[in-house]
N, C-alpha and C positions, 0 to 999 in steps of 0.2 A: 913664734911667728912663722917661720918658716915651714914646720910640720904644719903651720892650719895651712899653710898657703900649698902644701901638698895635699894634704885631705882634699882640698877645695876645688884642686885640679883633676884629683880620682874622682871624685863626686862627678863632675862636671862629663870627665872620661864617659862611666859608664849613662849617663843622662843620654849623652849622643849617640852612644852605640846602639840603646834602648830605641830611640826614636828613627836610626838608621833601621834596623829592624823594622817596625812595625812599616815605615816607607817602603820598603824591598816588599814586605807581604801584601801592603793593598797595591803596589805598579803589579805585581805577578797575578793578584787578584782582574787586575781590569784588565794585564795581557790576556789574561786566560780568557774572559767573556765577548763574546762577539754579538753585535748588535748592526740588526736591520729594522730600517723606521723608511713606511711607506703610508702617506694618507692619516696619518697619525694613527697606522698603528703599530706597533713594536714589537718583534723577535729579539729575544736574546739568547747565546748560547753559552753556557758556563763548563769549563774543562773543567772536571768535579775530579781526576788524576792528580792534576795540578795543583787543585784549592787543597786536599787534603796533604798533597806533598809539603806545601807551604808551607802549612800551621805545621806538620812535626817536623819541619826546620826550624822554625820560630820557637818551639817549644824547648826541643834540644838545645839549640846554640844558647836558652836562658836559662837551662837545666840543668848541662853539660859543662865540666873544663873547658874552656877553650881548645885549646891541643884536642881532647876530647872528643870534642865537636867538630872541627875540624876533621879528625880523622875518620869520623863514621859517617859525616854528609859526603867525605871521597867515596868512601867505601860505597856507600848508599848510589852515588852517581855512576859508579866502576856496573856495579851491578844491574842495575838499571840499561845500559849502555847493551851490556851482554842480551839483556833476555829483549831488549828492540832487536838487536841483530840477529837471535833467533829468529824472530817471529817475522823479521824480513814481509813487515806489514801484513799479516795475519791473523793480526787481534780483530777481534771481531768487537763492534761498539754495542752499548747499551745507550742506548737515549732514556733519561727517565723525565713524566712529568709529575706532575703537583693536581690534585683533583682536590679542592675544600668544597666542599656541596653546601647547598643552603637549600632551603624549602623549592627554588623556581631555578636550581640547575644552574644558577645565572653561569659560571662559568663554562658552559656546554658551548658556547658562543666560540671561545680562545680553542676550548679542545680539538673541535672540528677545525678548526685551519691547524693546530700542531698535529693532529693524524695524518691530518694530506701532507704536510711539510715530510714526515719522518715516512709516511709510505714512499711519497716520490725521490728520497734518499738514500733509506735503510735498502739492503742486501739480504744475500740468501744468508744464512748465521749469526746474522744480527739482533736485538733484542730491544724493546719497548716496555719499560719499567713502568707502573703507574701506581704512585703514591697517593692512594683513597683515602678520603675523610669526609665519608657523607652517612646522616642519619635518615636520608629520604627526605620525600617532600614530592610535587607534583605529580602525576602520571606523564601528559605530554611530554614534560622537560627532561623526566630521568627513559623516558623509554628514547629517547633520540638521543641524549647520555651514551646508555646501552647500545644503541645502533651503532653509536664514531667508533665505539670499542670493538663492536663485530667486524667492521671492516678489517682493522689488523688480523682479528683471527681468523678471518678470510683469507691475508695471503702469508707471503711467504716469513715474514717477521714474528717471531716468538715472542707472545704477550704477557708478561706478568703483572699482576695486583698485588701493592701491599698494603696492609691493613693493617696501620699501628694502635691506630684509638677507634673507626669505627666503620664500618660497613653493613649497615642496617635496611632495610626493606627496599627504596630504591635505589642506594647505595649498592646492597646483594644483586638486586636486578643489573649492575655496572658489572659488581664485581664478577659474578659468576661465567662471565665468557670468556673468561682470562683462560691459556694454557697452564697455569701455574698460579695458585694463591696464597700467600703466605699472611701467617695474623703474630699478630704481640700476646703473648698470653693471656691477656683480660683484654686484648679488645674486643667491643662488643659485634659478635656477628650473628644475619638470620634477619628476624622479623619481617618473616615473609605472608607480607598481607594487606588489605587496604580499608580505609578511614574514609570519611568524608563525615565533617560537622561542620552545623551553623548556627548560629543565633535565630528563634526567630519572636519579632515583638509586634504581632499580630495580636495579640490581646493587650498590650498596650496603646497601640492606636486605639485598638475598638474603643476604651474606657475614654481616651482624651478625643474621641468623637473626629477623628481621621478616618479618613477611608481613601484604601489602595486598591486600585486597580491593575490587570497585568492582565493583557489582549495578548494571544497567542494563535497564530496557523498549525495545526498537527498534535495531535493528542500528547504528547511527550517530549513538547518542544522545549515546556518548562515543567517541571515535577514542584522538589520543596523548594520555598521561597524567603526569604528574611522577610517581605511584610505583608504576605498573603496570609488565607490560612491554610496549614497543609492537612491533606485528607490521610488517611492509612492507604487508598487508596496510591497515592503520590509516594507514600512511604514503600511500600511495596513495590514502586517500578525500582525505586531506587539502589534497595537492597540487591534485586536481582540484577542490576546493571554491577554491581559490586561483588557480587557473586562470578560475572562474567569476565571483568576484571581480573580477580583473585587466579580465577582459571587459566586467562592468557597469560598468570605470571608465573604461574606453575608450569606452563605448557614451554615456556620461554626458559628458565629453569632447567627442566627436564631435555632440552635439546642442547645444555650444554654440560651437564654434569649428568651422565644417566646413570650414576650410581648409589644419588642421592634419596632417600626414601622421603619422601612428599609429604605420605601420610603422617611421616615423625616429624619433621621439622617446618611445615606449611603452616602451624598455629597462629600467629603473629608472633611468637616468644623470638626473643634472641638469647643467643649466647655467648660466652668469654671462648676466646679465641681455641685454650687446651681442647673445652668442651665443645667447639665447631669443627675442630678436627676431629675427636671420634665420631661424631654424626656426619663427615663427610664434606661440610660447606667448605673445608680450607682443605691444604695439602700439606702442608708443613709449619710449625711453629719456630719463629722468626721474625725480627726486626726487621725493616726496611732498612737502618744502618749497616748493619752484619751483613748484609747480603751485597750491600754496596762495597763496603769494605773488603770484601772476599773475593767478589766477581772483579775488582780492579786489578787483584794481580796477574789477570788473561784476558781483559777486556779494556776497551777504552771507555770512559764515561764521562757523557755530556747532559746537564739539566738545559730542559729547554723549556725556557717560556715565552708565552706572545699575549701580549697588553693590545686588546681593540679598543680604539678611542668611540668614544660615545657623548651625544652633542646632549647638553640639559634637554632636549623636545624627548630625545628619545629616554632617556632615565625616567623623564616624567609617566609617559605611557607603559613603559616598561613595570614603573610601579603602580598605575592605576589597572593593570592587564590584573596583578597580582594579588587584589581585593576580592577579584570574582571567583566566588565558591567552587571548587572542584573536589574531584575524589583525587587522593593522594595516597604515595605511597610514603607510610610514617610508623615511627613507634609509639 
């Protein structure tokens, strides 16, 4: 009876020390993140030094002897202590963000206010991390995409892309103004070129005895149409508006990587990361982890995000904008 009623207080023991733990990591969790909320929309800042400090306390201290443990989080703190009082506040920060692309850019919205945020911040030796994951999609959306991104490498802030799973056509168009682009071995990069398809059920109507009409001012105000019929005529502006396209992405391209050979890699093909570094679209192969993990122990590192609030009127129009036929940039 006694030995169960000692098990049962061991048990008990480590139960709460488990859950003391995990409490100590998410309060250091939400010290670490700092949050601004204006008009319903949201900033946050995450001490990414911090978050990963955490977990390999948490990991240790459940991994480790106690004593153990103890003795190498001093250690770890002794140390740590020293190389702040080097640097007698001369770490220089990275700011990284998060870019997920979708066909209409929609987060191009958040980016342009975290550019402005991090230019009117960032310092001479400072850095701007951008975590890519776009396959393309619009022209409009990803070329003003590309533009928030020139601004950085307009001034004085060193701008890196990374490229874990994909940076594709207008994805490339983002990436390619980076100082610095780094890919994951098979991520997919490249697919530099442009698309534009539609349905069209003009001879469907015809048979069900419908008729479409479409009134236009200026020869080329409307070319192909979902329920007209379209000429070769129509098809042929189209092409060569695609062609001019294709051109200013090249010409856009070519003003930030001039080392890039156009004629090889401007196909629409992409390629795995290895093989976009020998043809020149990346600079070095590398995880967007590894690079964070590396750069942390001479820099300070904060994820920033910002959440714009968006009322149902405008979601709605935002999705009905996103029906109308465009050229895009896709694989």
């Amino acid at each position: 009876m006694i030995q169960a009623l000692v098990d049962y207080g061991l048990f008990l023991a480590k139960t709460l020390t488990l859950v003391l733990l995990i409490g100590a990591l998410l309060m250091a969790l939400m010290r670490a993140r700092g949050r601004f909320h204006a008009d319903g929309d949201r900033l946050e800042v995450t001490d990414l030094n911090g978050k990963y400090r955490d977990m390999a306390r948490v990991l240790k201290q459940a991994s480790l002897p106690k004593k153990a443990a103890l003795k190498a989080l001093k250690e770890e703190r002794k140390a740590r202590k020293r190389r702040d009082q080097a640097a007698e506040g001369k770490r220089r920060r990275i700011f990284v963000i998060d870019f997920h692309g979708d066909i209409k850019a929609t987060e191009v919205a958040s980016l342009r206010e975290l550019i402005t945020c991090v230019l009117m911040e960032a310092g001479e030796g400072d850095e701007l991390l951008v975590r890519l994951e776009n396959a393309g999609g619009v022209l409009a959306e990803h070329g003003l995409a590309a533009s928030q991104l020139a601004r950085v490498r307009g001034s004085k802030v060193r701008l890196t892309v990374a490229v874990d799973k994909v940076a594709a056509s207008g994805g490339y168009l983002m990436a390619c103004v980076a100082d610095h682009i780094i890919a994951a071995p098979f991520a997919a990069v490249g697919s530099i070129g442009v698309v534009m398809q539609l349905p069209n059920f003009h001879r469907l109507l015809e048979r069900r005895g419908v008729d479409f009409e479409l009134h236009a001012a200026g020869e080329y105000k409307r070319t192909l149409t979902l329920f007209g019929e379209n000429t070769d005529a129509d098809r042929e502006k189209v092409r060569e508006q695609l062609e001019d396209t294709h051109r200013l992405f090249k010409d856009f391209i070519r003003e930030y990587r001039q080392d890039v050979d156009l004629g090889q890699v401007a196909t629409g093909e992409y390629w795995q990361g290895i093989q976009a570094l020998d043809l020149g679209l990346v600079d070095a192969i590398k995880t967007s982890d590894d690079y964070l993990l590396e750069a942390g122990a001479e820099a300070d590192l904060y994820l920033v995000a910002y959440t714009a609030h968006k009322r149902p009127l405008e979601r709605l129009l935002a999705a009905v904008q996103g029906s109308v036929p465009r050229a895009w940039f896709g694989r």
